[in-house]
Each structure stands twice: as C-alpha cells, then as structure tokens.
N, C-alpha and C positions, 0 to 999 in steps of 0.2 A: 613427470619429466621436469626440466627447468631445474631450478633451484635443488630439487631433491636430491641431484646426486653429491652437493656440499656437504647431508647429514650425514654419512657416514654409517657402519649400519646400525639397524633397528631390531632390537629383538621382539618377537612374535608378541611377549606378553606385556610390550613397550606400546606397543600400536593403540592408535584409536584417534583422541583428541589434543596427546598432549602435544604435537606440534604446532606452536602459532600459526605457522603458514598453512595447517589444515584448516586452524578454527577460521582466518582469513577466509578461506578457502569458501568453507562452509557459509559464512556468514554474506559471501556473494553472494551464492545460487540461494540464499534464505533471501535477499534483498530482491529477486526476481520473482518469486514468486507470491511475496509479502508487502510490494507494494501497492495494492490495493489501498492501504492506509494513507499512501496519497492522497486519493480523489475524494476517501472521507474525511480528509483534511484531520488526520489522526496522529499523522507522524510524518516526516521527514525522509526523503528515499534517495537514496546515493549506492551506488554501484562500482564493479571493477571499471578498470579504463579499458579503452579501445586494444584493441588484439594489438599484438605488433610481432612481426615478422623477422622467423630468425633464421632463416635458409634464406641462402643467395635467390635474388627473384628469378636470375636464370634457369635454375635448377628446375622449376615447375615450369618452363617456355616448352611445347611441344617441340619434335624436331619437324622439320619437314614432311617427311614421311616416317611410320609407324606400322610394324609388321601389321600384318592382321590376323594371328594367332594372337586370341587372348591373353592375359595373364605371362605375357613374356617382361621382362625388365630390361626397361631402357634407359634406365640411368639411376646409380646410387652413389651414396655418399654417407661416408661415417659421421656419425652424431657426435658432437664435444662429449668429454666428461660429465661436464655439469647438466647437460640435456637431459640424462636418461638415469633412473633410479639410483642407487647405489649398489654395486654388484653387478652392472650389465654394461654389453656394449649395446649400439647401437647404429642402424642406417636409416636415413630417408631411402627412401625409391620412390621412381617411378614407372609407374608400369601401364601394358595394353588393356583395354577390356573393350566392352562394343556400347555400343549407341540402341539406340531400340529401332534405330532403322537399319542396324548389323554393318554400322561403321563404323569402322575402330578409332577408338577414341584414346585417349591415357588420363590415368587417377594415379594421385603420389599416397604415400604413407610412412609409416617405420615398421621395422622390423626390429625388436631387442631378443638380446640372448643372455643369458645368462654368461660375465666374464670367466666363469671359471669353468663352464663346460670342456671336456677333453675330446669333444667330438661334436655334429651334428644334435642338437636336441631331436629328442624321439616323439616329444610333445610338443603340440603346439595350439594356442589361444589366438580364435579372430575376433577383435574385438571392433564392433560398427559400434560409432559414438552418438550421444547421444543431441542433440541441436546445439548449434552453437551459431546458426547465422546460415544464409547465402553467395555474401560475397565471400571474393578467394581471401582476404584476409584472414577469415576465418576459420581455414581451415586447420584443425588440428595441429597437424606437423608443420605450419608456419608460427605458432603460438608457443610462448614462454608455456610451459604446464598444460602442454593442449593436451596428454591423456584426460588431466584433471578438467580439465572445459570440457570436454565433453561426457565427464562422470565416472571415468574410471580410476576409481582410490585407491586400488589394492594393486596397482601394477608392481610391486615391492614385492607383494608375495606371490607373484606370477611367481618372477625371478627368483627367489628365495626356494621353487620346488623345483626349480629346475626346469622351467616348461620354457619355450621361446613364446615371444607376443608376434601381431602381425596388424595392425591399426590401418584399415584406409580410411582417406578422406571424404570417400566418394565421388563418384564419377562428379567433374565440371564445381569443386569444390578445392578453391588452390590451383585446379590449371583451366584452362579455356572452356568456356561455353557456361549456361545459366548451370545452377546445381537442381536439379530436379527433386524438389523437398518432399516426402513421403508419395513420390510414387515409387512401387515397390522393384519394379523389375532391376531398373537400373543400381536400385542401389543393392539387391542382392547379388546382381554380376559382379559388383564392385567389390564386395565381403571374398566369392569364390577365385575371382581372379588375385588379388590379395595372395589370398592363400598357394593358387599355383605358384607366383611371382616369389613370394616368400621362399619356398622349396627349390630355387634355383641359384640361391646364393648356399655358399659351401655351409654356413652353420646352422642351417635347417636340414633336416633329413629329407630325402626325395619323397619317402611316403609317412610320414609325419602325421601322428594321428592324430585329429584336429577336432576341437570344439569350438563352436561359434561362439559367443558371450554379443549380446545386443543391450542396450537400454534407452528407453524413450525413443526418439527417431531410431534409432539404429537398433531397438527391438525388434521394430517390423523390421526392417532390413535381413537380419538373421534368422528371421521367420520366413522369411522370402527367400534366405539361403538354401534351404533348407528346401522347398517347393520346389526351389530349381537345378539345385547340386544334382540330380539322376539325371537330368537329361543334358544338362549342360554343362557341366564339369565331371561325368562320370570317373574320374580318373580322382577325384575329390573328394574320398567318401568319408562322411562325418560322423562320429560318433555321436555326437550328443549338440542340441541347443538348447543358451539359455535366455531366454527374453525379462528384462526387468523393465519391468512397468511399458510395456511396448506399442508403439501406437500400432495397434492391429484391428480393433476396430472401429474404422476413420472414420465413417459417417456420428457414430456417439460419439464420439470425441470431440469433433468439431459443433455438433449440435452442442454440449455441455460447455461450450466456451463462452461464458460473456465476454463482451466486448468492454477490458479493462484495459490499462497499460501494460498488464504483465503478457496477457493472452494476444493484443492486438498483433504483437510482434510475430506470435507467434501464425495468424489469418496475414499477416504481409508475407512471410515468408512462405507460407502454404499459396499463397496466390502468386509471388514471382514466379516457384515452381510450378504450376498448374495451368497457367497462364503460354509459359516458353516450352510446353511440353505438347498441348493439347488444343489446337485452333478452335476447338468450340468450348470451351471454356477463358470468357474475357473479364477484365474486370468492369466494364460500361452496364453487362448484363449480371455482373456478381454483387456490384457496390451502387451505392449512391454517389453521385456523381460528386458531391463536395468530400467525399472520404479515398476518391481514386489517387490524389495527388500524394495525400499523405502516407498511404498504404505504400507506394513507390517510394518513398525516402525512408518509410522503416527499414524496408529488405534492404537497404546498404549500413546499415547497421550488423556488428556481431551481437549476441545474444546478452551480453555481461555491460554495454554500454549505455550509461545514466544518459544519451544524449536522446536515447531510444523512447524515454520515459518523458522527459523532455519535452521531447516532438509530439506527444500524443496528446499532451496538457495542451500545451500549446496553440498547436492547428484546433482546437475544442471538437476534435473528433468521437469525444464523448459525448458533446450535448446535446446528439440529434442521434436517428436510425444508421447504423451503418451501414446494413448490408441490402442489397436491392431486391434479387432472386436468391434468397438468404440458401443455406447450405442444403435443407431438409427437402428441396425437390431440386428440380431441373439439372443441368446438365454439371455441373458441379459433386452433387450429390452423387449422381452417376456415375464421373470420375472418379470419387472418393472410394464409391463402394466397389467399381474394379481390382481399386487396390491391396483391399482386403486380402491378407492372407492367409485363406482357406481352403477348407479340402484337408485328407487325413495328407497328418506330418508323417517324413519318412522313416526318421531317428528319435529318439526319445526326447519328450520336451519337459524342461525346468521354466516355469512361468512365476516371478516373484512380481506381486502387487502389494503395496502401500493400503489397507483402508482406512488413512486418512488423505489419499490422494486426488486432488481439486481438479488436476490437470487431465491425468489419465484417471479415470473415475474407476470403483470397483465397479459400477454400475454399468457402466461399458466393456468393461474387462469381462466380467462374469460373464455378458449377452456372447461375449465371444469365446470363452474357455464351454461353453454351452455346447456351442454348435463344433468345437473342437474333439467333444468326448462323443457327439451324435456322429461324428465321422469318423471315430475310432482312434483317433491318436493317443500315442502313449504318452500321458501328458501328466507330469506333476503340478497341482496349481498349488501354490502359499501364500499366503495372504496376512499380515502382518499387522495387526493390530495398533492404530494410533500414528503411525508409520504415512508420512507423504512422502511426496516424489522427490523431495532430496534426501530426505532421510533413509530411502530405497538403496542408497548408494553409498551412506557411511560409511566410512572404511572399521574395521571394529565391529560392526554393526551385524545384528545377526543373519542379515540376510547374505549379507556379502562374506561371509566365512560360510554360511548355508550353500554359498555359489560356489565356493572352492572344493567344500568337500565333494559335491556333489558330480563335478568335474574331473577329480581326484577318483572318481569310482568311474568315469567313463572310462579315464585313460588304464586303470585297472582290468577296464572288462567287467565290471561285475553286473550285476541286472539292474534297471534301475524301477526306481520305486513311482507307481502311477498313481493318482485320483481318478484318472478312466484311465480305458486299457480296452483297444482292438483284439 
C-alpha cells in the first residue's frame, strides 16, 4: 500500500528488486533481524521510523454498542489512490468478532479489489500479517505500507489475477483493549470474521472462495483459521491454507530465542499479550525483576523502530539473566503450548520455511510439520534452502510465486499436492 499506488503498473517480469522502495523495504526488516552486530560491536544498527497513522483516529473508536453477530461491518471507508497497489480500489473497515469470553468486540482492516473488476470478485485472499508490534499504532491499516510491514510483497499480483484481498489487524490491534500476540484463538476469529465482514460489502462475492495466506504471527493465526472455520464460521468454507514461516510451534520457538535486541522485542510483545490475556501468567514470576520495567516499554514500540534497539542497549538488559521461570516449564510454557495449532487440518495445507531461518527455526518447524502428518493432514511442507525469514517473503522470490500458484490451483479446484496425506 502507501507509496505503491504512484508506480503505476508493473509487469509480472518487472518485479522483484528493481524498486528502491522495495530494496528500502527490505533493507528494514534485514536491519531487524541483523542487529545482532550491534551488541558484537560489529556494525552500526539503524531502522525505519515509528509507524504513523493514516486513517482518521476516529474511524477505529468502537461505537458504543456492537451487534453481536460476528463478522458484521460497522464502519467503512474508501482508501485514497495512493494507499493501495496500482490497479485496485480499496476500504478500511471495521468490523465485529468475539473476545474469548464470547464478547463482542471489533477488529479494523482493508479490503482491495481489483479497479477493474465488472462485478463482485469470485476469489478471495485472507491475509493475517505477520508482527509488527502491540500497540494500536501498529496496526497495519493505520501504517503508510502496512501490507508491506507486515510481510506481504505480492499484494500487486493479488490484484493483477483478479482475486480480492481481506487483511485484518487482529482483534485489540488499532482498536481498544491489549492485542493478544500469538495466542491463537483470538486471532483466528479475527482471519474468519474478516472474511465474513469482507463478503458483505457489494464488491466481494457472498460466497467467495477464500484462501487464507498467514506469515510469521499471522501463520499461526491462519492455521488457527483453519482449526476453527467448521465450527465457528461454518458458513466460511476454505479452500486452502497457506502458512509462511508460521509461529506454530511456540514452545521451540520461544525456547530458540536468545535474549538479543532483535528477539527481546519480540519476549515483550509475547508477554504484553500473555500477561493481558491470562492471570496466571505474570511477568514477577516470568522475568527477573530488573528486566520487568524494560520489557514494558519495548511493547509500546512498533516492530521497525531503532528506538526499540535503543532501549535494550541502554537499560543493559543484556548483561545479566533475563528470564526468571524461563519459558521451558511452568505456567508460561503451558500457555504457549495451548496455543499450538494442532490436530488434523481440515483443508489442504501449503507450509513454506526458510532453512536458513534464526527466528522461526527449521528445527521447530519440522518438530511440528511431524506431528502434523502423524495426524493426517494434507499438508505440503517446502523448505527453501539458504532462505531466512525475510527472505520467506521476497516478492520475486520463489517462494512467494510458489504461494500464488499454488492458490491459483485451489481456486481452480484442482487436487493439491501433499508430503503427508490423511
């Protein structure tokens, strides 16, 4: 979004890197995950700047009351020209979904379509994004380029086949209450409501065959779509999900974290969420007691801001132990492993990993594509040689034209192709 719709268009064998604002682009999310060379006193770390907000703040203010039928829209508004790719229109919305104590709550997002469609698109892509912070500044559809903040590069060739997009921010991300970061329920309500929500504006089709697309946070979430779509959105039926590099399974995950400045960001955000969601999971009994303060001022950071980096040099919350009942037992661990999302999937699943990924490890991934084919799901696993977690997401890049075709054959019908198979 942002900037992209000035380019003008782009032809298919144009794409890749020759856009400055991609290589920008990239050369961000490279600066997150590459400053390590910080703390080895190796190089030099500088990042994008703070999120900033381009939707009226009223737009995301709840109203007083809110149906409580999920997935209804409560308020939209057309996107400028320049917001959304070239060749599309586009809306924020906002819309209903539920709380985990079955309160209704509302999540915003966008919806693009293709400008030249002559009717309802028949297709349609939900895309759960991938981290980009806790606070509401951060979410997505508040941010200059918030597809691209949160990893998705190819929104062009959404548009380009004709399909419509559907992005939420996730529940309590841009509108009221904490953002519940990787636990899974909430944010897979937020992927299915989306989708309903989307289906009720004229240039989506009512029954609009829908593929999820997930990456990093919002992998697990579309894996979590997917768990939940038959019983709670029956009316939502999906053809296919695709998870890229997806935090699915949380307890490796978070054990394979050192406590860097890239990662810490990432143990503040995991504990605002875990913390506002969960009463027996506190930070007194999670941290050591000189890393509580600081842990609390990362999470009001977005994920792209050098001030994040910063704070962690700073407070020298690297030169002692961080964590107090570290993640690998107690009641943390617990949490995490809840939210695993397991059990056989219901629709056919496209899993793309990175093996040269630090963040989401093959080594975690694999323990869970494991117990994914022990339960029978139809599950493509690929796995990418050389390939980390940004590089997962290149636009150009094989994976992510691997993701279109292979989406391209859901909305076709055609059978899709497994590494296990129920």
């Amino acid at each position: 979004m942002g900037r992209r719709g000035r380019r003008g268009p782009v032809s298919p064998g144009a794409r890749g890197t020759a856009d400055p604002r991609r290589r920008l682009r990239a050369r961000r999310w490279a600066v997150l995950v590459g400053c390590l060379a910080v703390v080895l006193g190796l190089a030099g770390c500088s990042g994008g700047g703070t999120a900033v907000e381009t939707g009226a703040a009223d737009f995301y203010r709840a109203p007083s009351s809110v149906p409580r039928q999920p997935g209804v829209v409560v308020r939209s508004a057309p996107m400028a020209a320049d917001e959304v790719p070239a060749g599309a229109r586009g809306w924020r919305i906002l819309y209903t979904t539920s709380a985990d104590d079955g309160v209704p709550t509302v999540s915003s997002g966008v919806v693009l379509v293709p400008a030249s469609a002559s009717g309802p698109v028949e297709h349609l892509v939900a895309w759960a994004h991938g981290t980009t912070g806790v606070a509401d500044a951060c979410a997505p559809s508040r941010m200059p380029d918030g597809l691209e903040e949160g990893g998705l590069t190819v929104a062009d060739e959404v548009i380009d086949k004709g399909w419509g997009l559907v992005a939420t921010d996730y529940v309590g991300l841009g509108t009221p209450g904490m953002h519940p970061y990787l636990v899974g329920q909430p944010a897979g309500r937020s992927v299915l409501d989306a989708v309903r929500a989307a289906r009720q504006l004229d240039q989506v089709a009512s029954g609009a065959d829908t593929v999820v697309w997930g990456y990093s946070e919002g992998g697990g979430a579309a894996l979590w779509a997917d768990k939940l779509a038959p019983s709670y959105a029956p009316e939502v039926p999906l053809a296919g999900v695709a998870a890229v590099a997806p935090a699915s399974n949380l307890p490796g995950i978070v054990d394979d974290l050192p406590v860097v400045p890239t990662s810490a960001v990432y143990v503040a955000y995991l504990l605002a969420g875990y913390t506002s969601t969960y009463d027996d999971v506190t930070y007194a009994a999670t941290l050591q007691p000189d890393a509580v303060m600081t842990m609390q001022r990362l999470a009001q950071f977005c994920i792209d801001d050098p001030r994040a980096t910063g704070l962690v040099e700073s407070s020298g919350l690297l030169d002692g132990p961080v964590w107090g009942q570290g993640p690998e037992s107690g009641r943390l661990h617990a949490r995490l492993a809840e939210n695993v999302p397991d059990g056989r999937m219901t629709v056919p699943v496209l899993l793309l990993q990175g093996g040269a990924d630090s963040l989401v490890t093959p080594q975690s991934q694999g323990g869970y594509v494991v117990e994914q084919c022990r339960d029978g799901s139809v599950l493509d696993y690929r796995e990418y040689d050389g390939v980390d977690h940004v590089g997962i997401v290149q636009q150009g890049g094989r994976a992510m034209q691997e993701l279109l075709a292979w989406t391209g054959g859901r909305f076709d019908g055609r059978a899709a192709r497994a590494s296990c198979a129920g």
